[in-house]
N, C-alpha and C positions, 0 to 999 in steps of 0.2 A: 504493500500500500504506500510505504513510505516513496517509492521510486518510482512511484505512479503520480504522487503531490510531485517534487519535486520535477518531472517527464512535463507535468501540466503546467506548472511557473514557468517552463522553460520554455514553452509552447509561445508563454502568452506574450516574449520579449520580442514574437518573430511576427505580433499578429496585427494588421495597420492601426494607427492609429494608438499605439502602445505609447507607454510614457520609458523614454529614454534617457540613460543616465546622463548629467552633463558633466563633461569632460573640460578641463579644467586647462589652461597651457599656460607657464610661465614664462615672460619676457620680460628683459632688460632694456630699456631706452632710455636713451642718452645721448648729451648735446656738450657741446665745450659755451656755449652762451646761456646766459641764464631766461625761465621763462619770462620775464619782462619785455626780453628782447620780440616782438611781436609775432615773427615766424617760426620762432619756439615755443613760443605761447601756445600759437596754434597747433603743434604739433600734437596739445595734451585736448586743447580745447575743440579741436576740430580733429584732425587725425586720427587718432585716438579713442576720443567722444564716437565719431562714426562710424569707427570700426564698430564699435561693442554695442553699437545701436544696433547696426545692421545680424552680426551675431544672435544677438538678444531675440530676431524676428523668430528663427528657428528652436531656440532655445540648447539647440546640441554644443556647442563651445562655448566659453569663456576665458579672457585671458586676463592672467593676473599680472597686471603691470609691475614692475620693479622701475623706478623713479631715477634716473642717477644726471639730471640738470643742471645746468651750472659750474661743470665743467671738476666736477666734481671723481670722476671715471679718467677722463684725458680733455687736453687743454686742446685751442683752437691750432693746432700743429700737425695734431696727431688724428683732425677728424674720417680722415679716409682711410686709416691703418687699422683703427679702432675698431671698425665696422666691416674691414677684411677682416682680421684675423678673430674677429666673435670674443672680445674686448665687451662688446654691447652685441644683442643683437640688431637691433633696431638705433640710428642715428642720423642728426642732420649732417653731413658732407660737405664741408665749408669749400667750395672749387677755387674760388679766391686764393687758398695758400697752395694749389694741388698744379701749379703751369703745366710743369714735367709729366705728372701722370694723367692729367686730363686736360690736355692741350685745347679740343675743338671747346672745350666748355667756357674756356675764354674767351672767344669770337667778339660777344658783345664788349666784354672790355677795353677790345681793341676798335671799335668803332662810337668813343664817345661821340655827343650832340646828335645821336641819328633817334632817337623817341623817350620820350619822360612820362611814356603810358607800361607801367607795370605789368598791368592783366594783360596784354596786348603782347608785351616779350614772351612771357611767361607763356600763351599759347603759341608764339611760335615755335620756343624752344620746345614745346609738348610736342609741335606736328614734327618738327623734326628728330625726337628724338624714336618716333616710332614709323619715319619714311627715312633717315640716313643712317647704314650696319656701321660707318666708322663710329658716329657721333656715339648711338649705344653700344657699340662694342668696347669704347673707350672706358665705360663703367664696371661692364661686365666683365670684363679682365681681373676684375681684382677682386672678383667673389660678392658682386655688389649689384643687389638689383633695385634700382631705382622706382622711387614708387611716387613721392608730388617733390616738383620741384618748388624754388624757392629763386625770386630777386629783390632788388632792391627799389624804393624811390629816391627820387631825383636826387642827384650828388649837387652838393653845393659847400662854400669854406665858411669853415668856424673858424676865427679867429681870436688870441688874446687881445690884440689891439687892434685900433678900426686900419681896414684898407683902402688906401686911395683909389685902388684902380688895377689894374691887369698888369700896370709897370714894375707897380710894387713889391707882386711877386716875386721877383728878382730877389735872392740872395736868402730867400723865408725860407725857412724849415719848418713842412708842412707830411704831418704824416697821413697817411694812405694805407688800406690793406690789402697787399698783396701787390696786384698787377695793376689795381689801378694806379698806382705810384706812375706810370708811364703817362696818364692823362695829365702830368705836371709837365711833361717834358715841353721843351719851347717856350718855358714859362721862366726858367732862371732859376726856379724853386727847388728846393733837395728837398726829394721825397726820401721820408723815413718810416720803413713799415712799419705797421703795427694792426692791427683789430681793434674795435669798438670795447672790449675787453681793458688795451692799452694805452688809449686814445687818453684818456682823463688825467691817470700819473704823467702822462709823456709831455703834457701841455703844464702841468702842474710842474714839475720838474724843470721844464726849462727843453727838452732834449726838441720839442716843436716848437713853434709857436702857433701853432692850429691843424686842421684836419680838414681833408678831403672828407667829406662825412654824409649818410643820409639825414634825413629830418627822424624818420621812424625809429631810429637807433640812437640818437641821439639824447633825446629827450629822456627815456628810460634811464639811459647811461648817465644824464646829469651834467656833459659836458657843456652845456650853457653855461654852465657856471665858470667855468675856467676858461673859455670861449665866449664870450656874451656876442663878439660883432659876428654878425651874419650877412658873409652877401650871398644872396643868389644867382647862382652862376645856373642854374638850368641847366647840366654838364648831360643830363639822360639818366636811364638807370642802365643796370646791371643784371644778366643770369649771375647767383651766386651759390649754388649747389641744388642737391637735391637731400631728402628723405630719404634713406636705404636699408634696406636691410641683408644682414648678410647673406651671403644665397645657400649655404651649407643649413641655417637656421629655415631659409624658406623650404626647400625643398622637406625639412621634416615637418613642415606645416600642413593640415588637410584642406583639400581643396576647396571648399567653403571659407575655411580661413585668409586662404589666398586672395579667393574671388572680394569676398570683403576688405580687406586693405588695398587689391587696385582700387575698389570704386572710390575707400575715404580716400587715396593718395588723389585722385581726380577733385573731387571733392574740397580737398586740403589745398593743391595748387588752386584753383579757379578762387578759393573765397581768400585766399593768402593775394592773390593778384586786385582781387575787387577793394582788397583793405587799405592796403598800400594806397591804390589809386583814390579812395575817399578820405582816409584820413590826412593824406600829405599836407595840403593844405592847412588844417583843423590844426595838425602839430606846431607851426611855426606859429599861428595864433595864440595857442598852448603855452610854448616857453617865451612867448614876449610876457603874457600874464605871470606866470611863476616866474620870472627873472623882473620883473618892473621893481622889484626892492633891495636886490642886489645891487652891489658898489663894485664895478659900473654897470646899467641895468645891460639890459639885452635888446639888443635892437638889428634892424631889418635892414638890410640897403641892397637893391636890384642892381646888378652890373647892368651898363652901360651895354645895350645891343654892340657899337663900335666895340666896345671890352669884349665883348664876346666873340666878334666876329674874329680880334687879333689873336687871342686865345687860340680859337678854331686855327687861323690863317699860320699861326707861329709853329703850330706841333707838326714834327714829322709826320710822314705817314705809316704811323705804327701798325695799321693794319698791313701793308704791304710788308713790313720788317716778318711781322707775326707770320704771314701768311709762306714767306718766302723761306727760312729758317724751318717750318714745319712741313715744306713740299721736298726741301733737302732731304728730310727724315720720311719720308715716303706718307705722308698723314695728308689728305687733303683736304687742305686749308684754304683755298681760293677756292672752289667750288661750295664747301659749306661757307664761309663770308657772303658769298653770294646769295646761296639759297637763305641764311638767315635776314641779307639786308630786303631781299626780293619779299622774302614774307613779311617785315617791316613794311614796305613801299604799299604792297597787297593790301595789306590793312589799313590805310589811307596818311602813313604817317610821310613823314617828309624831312628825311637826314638833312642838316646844315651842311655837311659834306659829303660826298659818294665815294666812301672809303674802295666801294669795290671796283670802282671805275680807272682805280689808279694800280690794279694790281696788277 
């Protein structure tokens, strides 16, 4: 009798509509930026949040996050090693410090002043990253599958003291992360690397006297305060990584788990792109009000179109540099420059300069 109850429990796990046990997966995620910074943010608020929504629908999985933000796990150096070698499984990709191993991912850095529309980069880089095998073969080499990417709004300087003008540049020590340091060039200025991380001691120190910087990063980070003058240089934004996770971790993932972190990765990049693009604005609003009682307060100055234009007219053509260096190494680099300014153009925007036209 007894093997006849237990025959019939066993019966009933097989029978529709059965209630199924939920299975439980732990994961690690982890960022060298803290969640303030707003595309980290999202990572927990949207990312995340929509995975476990969408899971929640069926009720068969749940994942039990492990937290490790804040750079807490590995610093902004290490974000693409971390996430190869399952450090973390899940992380943001900072491509900004990564030239060497993900070359095409810097395209857009090499084509300052060509769009200051966020959501707009960001689905280019989407369309291309699933119509060009270099661009994502470029990720996939190091055990890394890309899931929402991540850019920036508008680059413009923070400075400790006010600037005159484009001239002035000349001889300032202005830090930058990573390869936008090259957008200084033409300019006089020594760029000195650093991350949004190192932006605040580096001004505070003395080692800058300001930052190539976004507005969204900025404010969090508090570098108003050691920066108060603001021009707006309109400089464009930036692709600056993605979301990944390691692919030795995905692969032990069930396919429902999978199918749910594409869609929040889709998800996560489109409303990461819509944020940028509406808050930008609202921010510089932001730190004049929180800086108006600081000594000196915080204040606003729009470069000069003429400022802009010498800027543009002064910088090599770093796109041809970029592109030419990386057809040496067999990576093509003029054909994606292309395809990313072409999908820029596509979408109604309109480069100050036609970096592709000179390659």
């Amino acid at each position: 009798m007894k093997h006849l109850i237990g025959a019939a429990i066993a019966a009933t796990l097989f029978l529709p509509g059965s209630v199924r046990a939920q299975e439980t997966i732990d994961l690690t995620v982890a960022s060298s930026h803290p969640l303030v910074i707003p595309w980290v943010g999202m990572i927990k608020s949207h990312f995340m949040a929509r995975t476990d929504e969408i899971l929640a629908e069926s009720g068969n999985y749940e994942i039990a996050w492990n937290e490790a933000f804040g750079g807490t796990l590995y610093k902004a150096n290490a974000t693409l090693t971390s996430v190869e070698e399952g450090i973390t499984d899940i992380g943001w990709v900072f491509s900004f410090l990564e030239p060497a191993r993900l070359p095409l991912s810097q395209a857009s850095s090499y084509a300052p002043f060509s769009t200051n529309n966020p959501a707009l980069q960001l689905e280019v880089m989407s369309e291309l990253f699933e119509t060009d095998d270099a661009f994502r073969n470029e990720w996939e080499q190091y055990n890394l599958k890309a899931l929402g990417f991540t850019g920036t709004d508008g680059y413009d300087l923070y400075t400790s003291e006010p600037l005159a003008g484009f001239a002035a540049l000349d001889g300032m020590k202005i830090s930058a992360p990573g390869v936008l340091g090259n957008w200084l060039r033409g300019t006089g200025a020594n760029a000195v690397d650093g991350a949004l991380t190192t932006f605040y001691t580096d001004i505070q120190t003395g080692v800058s006297d300001g930052v190539l910087s976004l507005a969204l990063g900025v404010l969090p980070a508090k570098i108003y305060e050691v920066a108060p003058h603001i021009t707006r240089v309109d400089m464009g934004t930036a692709f600056s990584g993605a979301v990944a996770i390691n692919n030795d971790t995905w692969e032990s993932l069930p396919e429902e788990v999978q199918q749910a972190m594409v869609e929040a990765g889709k998800y996560y990049t489109v409303s990461h792109g819509q944020d940028l693009l509406e808050r930008h604005e609202a921010v510089f609003d932001k730190m004049v009000e929180i800086g108006a009682t600081q000594s000196p307060p915080v204040k606003i100055t729009p470069m000069s179109d003429a400022d802009r234009e010498a800027w543009v007219t002064a910088m090599p053509n770093i796109a041809k540099e970029w592109a030419d260096g990386l057809e040496a190494q067999g990576v093509p680099a003029q054909d994606f420059m292309r395809a990313y300014l072409d999908g820029v153009r596509a979408r109604g925007e309109t480069p100050i300069r036609n970096w592709d036209e000179e390659l």
